[in-house]
N, CA, C and O atoms as a Tinker XYZ file with bonds, in Angstrom:
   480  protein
     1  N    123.749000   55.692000   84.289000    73     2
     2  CA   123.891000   56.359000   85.568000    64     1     3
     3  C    123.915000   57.882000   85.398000    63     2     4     5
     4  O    123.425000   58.721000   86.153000    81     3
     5  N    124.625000   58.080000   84.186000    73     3     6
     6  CA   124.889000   59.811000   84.031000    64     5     7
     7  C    123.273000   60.448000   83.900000    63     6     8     9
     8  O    122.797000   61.519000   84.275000    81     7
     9  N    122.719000   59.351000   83.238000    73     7    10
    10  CA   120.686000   60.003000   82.950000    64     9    11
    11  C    120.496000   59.853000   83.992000    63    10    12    13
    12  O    120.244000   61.013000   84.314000    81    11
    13  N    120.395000   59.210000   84.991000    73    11    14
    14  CA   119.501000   59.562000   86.171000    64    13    15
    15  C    120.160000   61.017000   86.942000    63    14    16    17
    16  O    119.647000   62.073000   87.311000    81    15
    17  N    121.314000   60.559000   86.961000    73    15    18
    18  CA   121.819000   61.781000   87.832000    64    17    19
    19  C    121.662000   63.295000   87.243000    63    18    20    21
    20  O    121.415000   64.309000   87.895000    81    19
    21  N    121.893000   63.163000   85.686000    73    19    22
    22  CA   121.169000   64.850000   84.928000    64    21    23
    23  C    119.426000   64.585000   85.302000    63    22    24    25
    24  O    118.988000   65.577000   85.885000    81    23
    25  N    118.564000   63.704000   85.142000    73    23    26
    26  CA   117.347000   63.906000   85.063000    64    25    27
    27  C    116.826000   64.222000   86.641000    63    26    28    29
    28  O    115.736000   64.676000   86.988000    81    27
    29  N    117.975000   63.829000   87.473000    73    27    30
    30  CA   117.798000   64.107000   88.686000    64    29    31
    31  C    118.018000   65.777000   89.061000    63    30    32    33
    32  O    117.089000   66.254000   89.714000    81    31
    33  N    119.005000   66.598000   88.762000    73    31    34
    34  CA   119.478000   67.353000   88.773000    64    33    35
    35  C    118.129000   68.372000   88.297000    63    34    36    37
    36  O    117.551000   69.174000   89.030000    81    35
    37  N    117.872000   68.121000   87.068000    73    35    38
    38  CA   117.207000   68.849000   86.428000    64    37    39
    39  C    115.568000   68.654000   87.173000    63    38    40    41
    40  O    114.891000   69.627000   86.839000    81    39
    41  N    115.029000   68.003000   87.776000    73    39    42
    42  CA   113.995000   68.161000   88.472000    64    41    43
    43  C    113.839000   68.986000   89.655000    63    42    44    45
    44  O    112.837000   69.658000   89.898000    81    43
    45  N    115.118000   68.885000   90.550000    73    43    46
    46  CA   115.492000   69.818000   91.514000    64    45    47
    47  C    115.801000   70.676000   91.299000    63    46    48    49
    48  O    115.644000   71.440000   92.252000    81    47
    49  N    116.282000   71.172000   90.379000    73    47    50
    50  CA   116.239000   72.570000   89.634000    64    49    51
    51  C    114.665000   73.122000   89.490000    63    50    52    53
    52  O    114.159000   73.876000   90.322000    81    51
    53  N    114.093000   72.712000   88.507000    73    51    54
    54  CA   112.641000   73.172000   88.502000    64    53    55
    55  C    111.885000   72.787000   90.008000    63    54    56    57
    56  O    110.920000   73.543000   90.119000    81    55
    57  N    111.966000   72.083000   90.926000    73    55    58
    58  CA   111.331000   72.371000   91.715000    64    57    59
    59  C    111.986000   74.131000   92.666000    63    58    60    61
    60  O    111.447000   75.139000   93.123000    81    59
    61  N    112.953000   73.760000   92.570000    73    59    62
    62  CA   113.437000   74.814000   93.271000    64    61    63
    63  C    113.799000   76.481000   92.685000    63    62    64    65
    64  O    114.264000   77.338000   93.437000    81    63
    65  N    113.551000   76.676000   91.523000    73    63    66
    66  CA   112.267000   77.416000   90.459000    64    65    67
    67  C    111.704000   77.876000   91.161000    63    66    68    69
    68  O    111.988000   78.792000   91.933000    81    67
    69  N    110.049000   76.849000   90.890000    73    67    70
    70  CA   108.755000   76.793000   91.178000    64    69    71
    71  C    108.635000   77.281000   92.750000    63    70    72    73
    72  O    107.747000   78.024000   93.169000    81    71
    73  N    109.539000   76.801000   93.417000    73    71    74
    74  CA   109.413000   76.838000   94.838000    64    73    75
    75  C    109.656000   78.410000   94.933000    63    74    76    77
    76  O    108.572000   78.913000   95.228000    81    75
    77  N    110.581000   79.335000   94.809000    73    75    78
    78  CA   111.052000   80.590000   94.486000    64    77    79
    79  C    109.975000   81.108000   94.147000    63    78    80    81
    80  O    109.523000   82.027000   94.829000    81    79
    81  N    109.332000   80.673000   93.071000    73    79    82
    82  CA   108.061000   81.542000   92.417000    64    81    83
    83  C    107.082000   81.914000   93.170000    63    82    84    85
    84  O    106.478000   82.987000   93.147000    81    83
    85  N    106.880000   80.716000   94.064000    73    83    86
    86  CA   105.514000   80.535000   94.298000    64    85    87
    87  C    105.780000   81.409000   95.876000    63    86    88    89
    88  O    104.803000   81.946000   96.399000    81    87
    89  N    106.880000   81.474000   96.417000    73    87    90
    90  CA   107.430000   82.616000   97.716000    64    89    91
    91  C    107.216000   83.961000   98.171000    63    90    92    93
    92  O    107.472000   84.369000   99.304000    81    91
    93  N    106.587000   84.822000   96.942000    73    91    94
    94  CA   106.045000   85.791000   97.412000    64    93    95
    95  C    104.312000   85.860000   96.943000    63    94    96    97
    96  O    103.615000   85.234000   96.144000    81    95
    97  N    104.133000   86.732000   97.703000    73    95    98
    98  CA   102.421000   87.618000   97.481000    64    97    99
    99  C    102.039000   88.385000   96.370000    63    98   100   101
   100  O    102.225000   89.577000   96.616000    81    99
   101  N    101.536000   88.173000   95.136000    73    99   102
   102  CA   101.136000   88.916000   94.297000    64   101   103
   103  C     99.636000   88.972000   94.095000    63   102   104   105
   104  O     98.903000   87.988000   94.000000    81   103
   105  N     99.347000   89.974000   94.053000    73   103   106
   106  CA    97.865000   90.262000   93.713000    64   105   107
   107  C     97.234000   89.432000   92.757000    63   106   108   109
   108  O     97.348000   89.631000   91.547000    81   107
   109  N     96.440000   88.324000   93.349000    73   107   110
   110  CA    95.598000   87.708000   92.559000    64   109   111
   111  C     94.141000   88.193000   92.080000    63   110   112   113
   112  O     94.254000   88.306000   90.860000    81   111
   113  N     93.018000   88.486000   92.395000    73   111   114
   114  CA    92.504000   89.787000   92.428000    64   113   115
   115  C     91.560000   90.834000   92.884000    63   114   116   117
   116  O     92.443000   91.467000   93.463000    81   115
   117  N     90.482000   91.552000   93.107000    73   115   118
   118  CA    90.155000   92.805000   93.713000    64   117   119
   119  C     89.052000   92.879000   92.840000    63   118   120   121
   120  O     88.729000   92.742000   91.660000    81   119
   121  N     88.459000   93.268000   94.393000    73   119   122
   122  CA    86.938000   94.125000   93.937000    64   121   123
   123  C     87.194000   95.687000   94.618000    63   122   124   125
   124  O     87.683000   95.964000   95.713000    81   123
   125  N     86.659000   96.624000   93.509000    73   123   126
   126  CA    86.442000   96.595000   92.554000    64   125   127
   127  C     87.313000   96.037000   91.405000    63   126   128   129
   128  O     88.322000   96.708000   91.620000    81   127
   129  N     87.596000   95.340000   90.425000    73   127   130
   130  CA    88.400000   94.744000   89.452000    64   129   131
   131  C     89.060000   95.617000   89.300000    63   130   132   133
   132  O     88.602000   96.751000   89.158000    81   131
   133  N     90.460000   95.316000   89.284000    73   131   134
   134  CA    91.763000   95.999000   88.354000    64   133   135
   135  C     91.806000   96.802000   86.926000    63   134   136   137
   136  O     91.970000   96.245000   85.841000    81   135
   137  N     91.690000   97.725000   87.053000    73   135   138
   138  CA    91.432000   98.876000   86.125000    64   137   139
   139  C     89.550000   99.073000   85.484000    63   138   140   141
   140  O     89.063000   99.478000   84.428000    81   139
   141  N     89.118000   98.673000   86.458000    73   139   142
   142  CA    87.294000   98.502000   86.408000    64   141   143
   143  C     86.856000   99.348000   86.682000    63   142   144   145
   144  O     87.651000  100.145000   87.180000    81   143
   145  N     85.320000   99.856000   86.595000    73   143   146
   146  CA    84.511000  100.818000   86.850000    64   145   147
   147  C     83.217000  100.478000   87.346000    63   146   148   149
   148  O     82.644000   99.433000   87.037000    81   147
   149  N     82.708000  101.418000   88.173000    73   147   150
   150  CA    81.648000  100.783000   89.042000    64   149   151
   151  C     80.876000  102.226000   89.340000    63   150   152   153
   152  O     81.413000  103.332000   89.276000    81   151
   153  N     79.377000  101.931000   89.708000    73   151   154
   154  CA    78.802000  102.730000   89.052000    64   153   155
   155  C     78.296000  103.903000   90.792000    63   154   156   157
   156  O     77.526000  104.863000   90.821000    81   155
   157  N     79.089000  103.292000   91.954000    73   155   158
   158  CA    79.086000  104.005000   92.998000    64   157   159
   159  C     80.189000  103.665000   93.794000    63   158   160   161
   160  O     80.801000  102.601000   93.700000    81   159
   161  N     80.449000  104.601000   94.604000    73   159   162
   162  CA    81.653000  104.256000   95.759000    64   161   163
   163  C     81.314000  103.104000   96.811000    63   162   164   165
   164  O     80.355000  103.000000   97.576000    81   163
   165  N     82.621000  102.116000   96.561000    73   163   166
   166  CA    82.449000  100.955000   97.136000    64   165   167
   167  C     82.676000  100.981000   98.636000    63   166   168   169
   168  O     83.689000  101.648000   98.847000    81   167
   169  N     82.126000  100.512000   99.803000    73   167   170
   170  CA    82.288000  100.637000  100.795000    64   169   171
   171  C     83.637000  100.124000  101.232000    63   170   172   173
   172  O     84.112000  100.543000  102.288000    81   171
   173  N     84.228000   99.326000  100.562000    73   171   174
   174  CA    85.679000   99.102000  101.009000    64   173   175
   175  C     86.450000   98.420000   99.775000    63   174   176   177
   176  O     85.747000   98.170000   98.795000    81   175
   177  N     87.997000   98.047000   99.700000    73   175   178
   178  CA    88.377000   97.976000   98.353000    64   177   179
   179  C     89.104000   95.861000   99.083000    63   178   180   181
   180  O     89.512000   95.488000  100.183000    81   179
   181  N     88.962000   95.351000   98.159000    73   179   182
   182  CA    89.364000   94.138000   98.534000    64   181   183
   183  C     90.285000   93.795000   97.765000    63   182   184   185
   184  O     90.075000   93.806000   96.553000    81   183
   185  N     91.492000   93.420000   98.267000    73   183   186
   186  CA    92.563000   92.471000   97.493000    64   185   187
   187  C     93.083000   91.704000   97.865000    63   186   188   189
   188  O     93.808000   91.816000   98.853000    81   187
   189  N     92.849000   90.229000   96.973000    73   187   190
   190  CA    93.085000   89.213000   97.545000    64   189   191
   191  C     94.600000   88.798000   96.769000    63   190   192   193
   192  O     94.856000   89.349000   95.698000    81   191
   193  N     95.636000   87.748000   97.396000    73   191   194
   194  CA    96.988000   87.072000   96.969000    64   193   195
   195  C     97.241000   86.477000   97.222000    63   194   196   197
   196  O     97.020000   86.156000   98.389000    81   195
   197  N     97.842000   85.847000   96.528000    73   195   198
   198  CA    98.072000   84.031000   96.119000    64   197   199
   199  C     98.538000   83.411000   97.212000    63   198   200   201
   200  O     98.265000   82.234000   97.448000    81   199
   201  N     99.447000   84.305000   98.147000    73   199   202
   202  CA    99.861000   83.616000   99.549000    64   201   203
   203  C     98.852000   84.265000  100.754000    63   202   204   205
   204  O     97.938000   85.013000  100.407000    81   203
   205  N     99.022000   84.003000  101.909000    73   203   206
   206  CA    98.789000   84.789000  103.335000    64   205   207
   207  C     99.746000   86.020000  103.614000    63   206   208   209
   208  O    100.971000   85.915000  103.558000    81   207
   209  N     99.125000   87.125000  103.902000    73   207   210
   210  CA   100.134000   87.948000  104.236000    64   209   211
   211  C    100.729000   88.117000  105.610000    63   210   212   213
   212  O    100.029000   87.739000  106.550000    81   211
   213  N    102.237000   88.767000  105.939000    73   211   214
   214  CA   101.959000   89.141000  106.964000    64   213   215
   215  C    101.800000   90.911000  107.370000    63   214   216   217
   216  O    102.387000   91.882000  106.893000    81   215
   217  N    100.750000   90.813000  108.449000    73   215   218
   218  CA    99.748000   92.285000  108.187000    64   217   219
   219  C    100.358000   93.549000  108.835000    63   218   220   221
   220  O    100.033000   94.732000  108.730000    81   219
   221  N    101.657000   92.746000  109.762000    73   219   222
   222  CA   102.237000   94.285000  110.647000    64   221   223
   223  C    103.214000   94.851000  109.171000    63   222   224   225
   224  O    103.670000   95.989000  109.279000    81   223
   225  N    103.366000   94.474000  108.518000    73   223   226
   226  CA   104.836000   94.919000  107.613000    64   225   227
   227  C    103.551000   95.227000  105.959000    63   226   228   229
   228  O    104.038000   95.958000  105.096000    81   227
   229  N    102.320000   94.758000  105.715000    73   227   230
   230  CA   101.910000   95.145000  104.655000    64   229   231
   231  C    101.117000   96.806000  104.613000    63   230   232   233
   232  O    100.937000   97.723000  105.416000    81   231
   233  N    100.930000   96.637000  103.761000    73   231   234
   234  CA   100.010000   98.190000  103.672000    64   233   235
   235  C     98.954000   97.888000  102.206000    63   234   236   237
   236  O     99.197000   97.096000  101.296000    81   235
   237  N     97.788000   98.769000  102.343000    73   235   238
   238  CA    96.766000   99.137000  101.503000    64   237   239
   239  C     96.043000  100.214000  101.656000    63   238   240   241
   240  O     95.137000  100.471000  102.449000    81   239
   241  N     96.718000  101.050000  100.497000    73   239   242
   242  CA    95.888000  102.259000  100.428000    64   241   243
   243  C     95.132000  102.715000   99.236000    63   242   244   245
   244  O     95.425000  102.321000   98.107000    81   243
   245  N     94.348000  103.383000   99.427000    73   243   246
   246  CA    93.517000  104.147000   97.883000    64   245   247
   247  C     93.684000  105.711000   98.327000    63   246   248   249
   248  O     93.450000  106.338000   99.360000    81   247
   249  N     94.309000  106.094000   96.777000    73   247   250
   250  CA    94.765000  107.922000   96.852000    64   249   251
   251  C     93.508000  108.494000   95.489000    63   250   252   253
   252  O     93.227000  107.811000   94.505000    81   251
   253  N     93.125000  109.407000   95.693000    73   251   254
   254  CA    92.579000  110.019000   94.608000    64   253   255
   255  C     93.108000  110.797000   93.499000    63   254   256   257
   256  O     94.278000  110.693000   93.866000    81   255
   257  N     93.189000  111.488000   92.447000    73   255   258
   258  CA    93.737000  111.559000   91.324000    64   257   259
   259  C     94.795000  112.662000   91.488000    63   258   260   261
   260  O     95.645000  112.885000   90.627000    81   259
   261  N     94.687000  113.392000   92.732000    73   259   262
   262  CA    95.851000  114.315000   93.682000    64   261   263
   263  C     96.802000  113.309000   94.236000    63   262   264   265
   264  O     97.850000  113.757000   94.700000    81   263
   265  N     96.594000  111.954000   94.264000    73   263   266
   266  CA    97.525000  111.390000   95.110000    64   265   267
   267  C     97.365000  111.710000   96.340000    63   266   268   269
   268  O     98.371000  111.724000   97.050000    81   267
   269  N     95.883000  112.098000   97.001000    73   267   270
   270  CA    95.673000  112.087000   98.590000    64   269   271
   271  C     94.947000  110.592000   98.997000    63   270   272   273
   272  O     93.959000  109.977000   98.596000    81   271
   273  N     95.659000  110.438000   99.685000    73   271   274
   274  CA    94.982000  109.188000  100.647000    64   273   275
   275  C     93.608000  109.369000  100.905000    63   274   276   277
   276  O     93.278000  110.102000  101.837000    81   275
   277  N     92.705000  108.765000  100.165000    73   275   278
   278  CA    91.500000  109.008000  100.756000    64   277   279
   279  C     90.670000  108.054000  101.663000    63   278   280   281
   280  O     89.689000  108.318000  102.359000    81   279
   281  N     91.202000  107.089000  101.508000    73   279   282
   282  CA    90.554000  105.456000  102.647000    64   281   283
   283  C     90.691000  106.104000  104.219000    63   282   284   285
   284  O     91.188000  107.066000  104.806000    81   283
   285  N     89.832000  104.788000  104.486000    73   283   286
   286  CA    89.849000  105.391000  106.024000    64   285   287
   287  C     90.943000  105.103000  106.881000    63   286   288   289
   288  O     90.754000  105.256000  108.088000    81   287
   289  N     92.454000  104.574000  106.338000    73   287   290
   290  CA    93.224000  104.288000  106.683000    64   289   291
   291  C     93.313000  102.858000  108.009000    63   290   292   293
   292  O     93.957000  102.718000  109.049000    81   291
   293  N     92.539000  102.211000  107.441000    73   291   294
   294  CA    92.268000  100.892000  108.401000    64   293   295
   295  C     92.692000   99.397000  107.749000    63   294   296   297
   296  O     92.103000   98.335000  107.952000    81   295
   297  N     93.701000   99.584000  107.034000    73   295   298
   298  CA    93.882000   98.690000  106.157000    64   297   299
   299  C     94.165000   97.107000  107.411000    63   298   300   301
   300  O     94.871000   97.102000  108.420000    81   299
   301  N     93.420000   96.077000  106.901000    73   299   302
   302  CA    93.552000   94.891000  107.643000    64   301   303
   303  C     93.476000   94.074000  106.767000    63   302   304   305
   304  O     93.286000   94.413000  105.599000    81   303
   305  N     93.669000   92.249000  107.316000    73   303   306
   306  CA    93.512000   91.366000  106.906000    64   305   307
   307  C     92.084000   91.104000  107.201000    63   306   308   309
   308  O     91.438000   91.771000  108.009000    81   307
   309  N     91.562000   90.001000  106.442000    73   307   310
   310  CA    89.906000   89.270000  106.394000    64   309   311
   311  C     90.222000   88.062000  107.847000    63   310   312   313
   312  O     91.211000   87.343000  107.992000    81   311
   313  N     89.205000   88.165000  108.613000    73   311   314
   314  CA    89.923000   87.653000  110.164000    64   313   315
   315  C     89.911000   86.012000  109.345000    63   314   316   317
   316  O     90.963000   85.390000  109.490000    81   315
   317  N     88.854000   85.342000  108.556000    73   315   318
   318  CA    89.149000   83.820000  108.204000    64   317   319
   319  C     90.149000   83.624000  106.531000    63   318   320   321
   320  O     90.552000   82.546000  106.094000    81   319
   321  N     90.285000   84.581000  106.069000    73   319   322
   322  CA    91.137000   84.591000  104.896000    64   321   323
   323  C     92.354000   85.452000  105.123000    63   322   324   325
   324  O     91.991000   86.620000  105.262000    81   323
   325  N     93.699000   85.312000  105.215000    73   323   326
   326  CA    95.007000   85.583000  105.666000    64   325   327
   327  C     95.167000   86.015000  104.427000    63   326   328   329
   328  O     96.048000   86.875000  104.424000    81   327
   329  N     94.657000   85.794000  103.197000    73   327   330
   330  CA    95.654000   86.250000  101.708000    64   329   331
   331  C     94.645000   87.450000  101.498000    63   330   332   333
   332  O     95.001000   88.147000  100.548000    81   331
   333  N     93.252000   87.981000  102.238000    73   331   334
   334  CA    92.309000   88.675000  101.444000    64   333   335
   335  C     92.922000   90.246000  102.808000    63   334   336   337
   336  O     93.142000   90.257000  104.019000    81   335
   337  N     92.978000   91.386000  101.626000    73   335   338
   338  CA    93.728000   92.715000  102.311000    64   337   339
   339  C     91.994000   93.192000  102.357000    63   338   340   341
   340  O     91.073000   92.601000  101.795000    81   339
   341  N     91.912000   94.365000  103.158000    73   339   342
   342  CA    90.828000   95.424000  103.033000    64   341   343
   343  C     91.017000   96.707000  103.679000    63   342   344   345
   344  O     91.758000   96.939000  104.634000    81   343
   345  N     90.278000   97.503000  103.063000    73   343   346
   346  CA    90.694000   99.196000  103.560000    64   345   347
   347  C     89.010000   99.311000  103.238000    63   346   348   349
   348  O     88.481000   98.643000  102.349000    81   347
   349  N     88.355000  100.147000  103.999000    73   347   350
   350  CA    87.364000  100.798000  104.275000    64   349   351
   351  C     87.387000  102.290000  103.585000    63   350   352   353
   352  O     88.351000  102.937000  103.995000    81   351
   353  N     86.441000  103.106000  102.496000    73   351   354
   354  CA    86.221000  103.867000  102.379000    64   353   355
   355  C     84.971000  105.220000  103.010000    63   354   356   357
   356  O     83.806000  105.345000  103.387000    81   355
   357  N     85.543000  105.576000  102.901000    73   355   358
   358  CA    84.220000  106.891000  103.023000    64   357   359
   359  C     83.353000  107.087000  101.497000    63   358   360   361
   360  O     84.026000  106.928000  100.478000    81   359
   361  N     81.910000  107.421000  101.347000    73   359   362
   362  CA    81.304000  107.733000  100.074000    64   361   363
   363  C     82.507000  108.966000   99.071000    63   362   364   365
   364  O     82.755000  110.151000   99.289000    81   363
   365  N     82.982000  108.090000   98.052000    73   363   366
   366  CA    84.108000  109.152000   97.158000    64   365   367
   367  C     83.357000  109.476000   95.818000    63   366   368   369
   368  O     82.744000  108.764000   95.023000    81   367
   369  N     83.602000  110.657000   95.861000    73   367   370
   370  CA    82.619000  110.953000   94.334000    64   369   371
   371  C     83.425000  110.357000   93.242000    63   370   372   373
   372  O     84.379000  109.580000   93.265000    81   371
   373  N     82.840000  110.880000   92.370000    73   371   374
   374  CA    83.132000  110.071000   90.871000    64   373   375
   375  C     84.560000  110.564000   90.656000    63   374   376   377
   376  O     84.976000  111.681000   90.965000    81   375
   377  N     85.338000  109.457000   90.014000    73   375   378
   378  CA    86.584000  109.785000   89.296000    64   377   379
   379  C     87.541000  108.728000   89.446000    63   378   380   381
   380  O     86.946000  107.810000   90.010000    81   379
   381  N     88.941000  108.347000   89.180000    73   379   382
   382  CA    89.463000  107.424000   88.860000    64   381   383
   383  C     90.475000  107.440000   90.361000    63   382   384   385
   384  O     91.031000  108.486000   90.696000    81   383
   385  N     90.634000  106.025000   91.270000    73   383   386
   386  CA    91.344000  106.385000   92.301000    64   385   387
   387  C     92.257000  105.238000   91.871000    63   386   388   389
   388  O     91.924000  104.383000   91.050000    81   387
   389  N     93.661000  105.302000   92.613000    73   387   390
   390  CA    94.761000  104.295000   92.671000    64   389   391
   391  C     94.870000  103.394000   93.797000    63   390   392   393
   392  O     95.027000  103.777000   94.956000    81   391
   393  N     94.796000  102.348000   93.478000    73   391   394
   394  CA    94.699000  101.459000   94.907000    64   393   395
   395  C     96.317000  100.694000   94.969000    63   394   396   397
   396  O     96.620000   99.733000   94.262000    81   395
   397  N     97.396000  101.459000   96.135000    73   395   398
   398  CA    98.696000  100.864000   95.987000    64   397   399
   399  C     98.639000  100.228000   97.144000    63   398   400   401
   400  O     97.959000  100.550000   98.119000    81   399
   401  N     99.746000   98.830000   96.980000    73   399   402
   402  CA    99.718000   97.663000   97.990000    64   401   403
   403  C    101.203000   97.217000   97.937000    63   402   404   405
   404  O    101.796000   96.967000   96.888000    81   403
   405  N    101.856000   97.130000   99.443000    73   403   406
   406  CA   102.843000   96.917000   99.397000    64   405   407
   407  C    102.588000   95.357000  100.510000    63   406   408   409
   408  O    102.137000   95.470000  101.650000    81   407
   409  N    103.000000   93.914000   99.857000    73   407   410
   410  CA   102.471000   92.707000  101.020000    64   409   411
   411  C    103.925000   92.290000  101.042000    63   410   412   413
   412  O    104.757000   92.760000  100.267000    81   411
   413  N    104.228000   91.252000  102.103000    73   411   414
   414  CA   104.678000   90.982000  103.113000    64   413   415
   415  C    104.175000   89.533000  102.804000    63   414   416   417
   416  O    102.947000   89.450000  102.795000    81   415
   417  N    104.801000   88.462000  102.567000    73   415   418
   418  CA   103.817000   87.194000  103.008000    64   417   419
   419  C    104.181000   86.799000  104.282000    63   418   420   421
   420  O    104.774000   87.546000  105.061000    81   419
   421  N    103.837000   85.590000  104.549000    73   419   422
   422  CA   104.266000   84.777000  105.702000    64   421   423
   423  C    105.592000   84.481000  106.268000    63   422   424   425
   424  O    105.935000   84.332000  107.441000    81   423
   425  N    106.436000   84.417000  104.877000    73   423   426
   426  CA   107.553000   83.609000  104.751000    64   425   427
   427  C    108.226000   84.853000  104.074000    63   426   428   429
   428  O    109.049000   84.571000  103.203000    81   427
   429  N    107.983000   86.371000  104.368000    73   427   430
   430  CA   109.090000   87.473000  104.369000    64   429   431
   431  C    109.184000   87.789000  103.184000    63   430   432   433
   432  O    109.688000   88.900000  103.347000    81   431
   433  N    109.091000   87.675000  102.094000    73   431   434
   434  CA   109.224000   88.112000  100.973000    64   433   435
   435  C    108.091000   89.060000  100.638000    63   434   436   437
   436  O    106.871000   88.930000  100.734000    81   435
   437  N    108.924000   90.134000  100.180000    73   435   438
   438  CA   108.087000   91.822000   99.547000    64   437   439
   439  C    107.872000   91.627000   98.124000    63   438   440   441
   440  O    108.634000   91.032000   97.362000    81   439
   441  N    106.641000   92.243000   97.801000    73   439   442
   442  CA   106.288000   92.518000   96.348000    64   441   443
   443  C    105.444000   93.853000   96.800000    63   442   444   445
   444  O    105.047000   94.109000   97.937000    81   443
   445  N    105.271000   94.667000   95.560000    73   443   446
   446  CA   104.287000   95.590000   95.768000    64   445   447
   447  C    103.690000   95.725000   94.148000    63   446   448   449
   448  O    103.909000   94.993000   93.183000    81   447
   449  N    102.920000   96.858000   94.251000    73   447   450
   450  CA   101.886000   97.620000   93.035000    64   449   451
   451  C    100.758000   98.400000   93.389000    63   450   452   453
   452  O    100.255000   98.825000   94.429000    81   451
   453  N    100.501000   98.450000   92.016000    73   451   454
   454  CA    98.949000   99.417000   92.150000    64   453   455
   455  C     98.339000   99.172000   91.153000    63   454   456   457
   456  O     98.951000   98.396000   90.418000    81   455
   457  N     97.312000   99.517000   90.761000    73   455   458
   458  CA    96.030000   99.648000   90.202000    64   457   459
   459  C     95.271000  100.649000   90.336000    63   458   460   461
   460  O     95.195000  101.300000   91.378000    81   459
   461  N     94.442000  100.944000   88.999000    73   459   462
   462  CA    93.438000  102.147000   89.337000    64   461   463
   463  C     92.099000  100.830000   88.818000    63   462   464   465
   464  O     92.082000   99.698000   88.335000    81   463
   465  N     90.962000  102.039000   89.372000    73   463   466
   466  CA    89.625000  101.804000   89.220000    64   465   467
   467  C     88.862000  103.194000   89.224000    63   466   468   469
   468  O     89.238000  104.190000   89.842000    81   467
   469  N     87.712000  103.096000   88.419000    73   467   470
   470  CA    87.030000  104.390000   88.336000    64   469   471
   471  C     85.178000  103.930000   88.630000    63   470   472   473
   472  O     84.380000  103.011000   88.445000    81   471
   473  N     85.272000  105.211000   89.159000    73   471   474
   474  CA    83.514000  105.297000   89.979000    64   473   475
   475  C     83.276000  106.303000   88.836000    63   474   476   477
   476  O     84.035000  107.224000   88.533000    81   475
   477  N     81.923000  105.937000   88.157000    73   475   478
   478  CA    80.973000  106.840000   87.375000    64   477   479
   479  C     80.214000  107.655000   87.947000    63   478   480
   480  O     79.461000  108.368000   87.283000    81   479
């Protein structure tokens, strides 16, 4: 009786783990690729995460190597994909920009980061 009730214990434990884990939004991943290079300015920057976000409380921006915001500041969700972010650029000349993301999933839990990528 004592094994079922530890082997019991111990499954609900790891589910409830796993369940925790799997609760927030982390960047699964982005075009242009995460620390990648590309050989012109991309018309918009895509990042996709493991959950759906929610879009009034997230943000996505790209700053240039001043740390100025250079996107067109339109950051949205993909209207049939809820986990895919996008921000619209203007043509940016060559050099290395930071793409920071602060998401929000469905179910309230915050994560954030950044990434760079560089245009040749």
């Amino acid at each position: 009786m004592k094994k079922i009730i530890l082997t019991s214990l111990t499954v609900s434990l790891m589910l409830a783990l796993q369940s925790s884990a799997w609760a927030h939004a982390f960047l699964d991943h982005a075009e242009p690729k995460v620390g990648g290079t590309v050989g012109h300015s991309p018309a918009e920057i895509k990042v996709w995460f493991t959950q759906n976000l929610e879009p009034a409380f997230s943000k996505l921006e790209v700053q240039d190597a001043q740390g100025k915001e250079v996107d067109k500041k339109n950051a949205r969700l993909d209207g049939k994909d809820k986990s895919l972010f996008l921000v619209s650029l203007p043509e940016l000349p060559a050099g290395t920009y930071t793409v920071i993301w602060h998401a929000v999933s469905v179910d309230t839990h915050k994560t954030q980061g950044h990434f760079q990528f560089t245009i040749k």
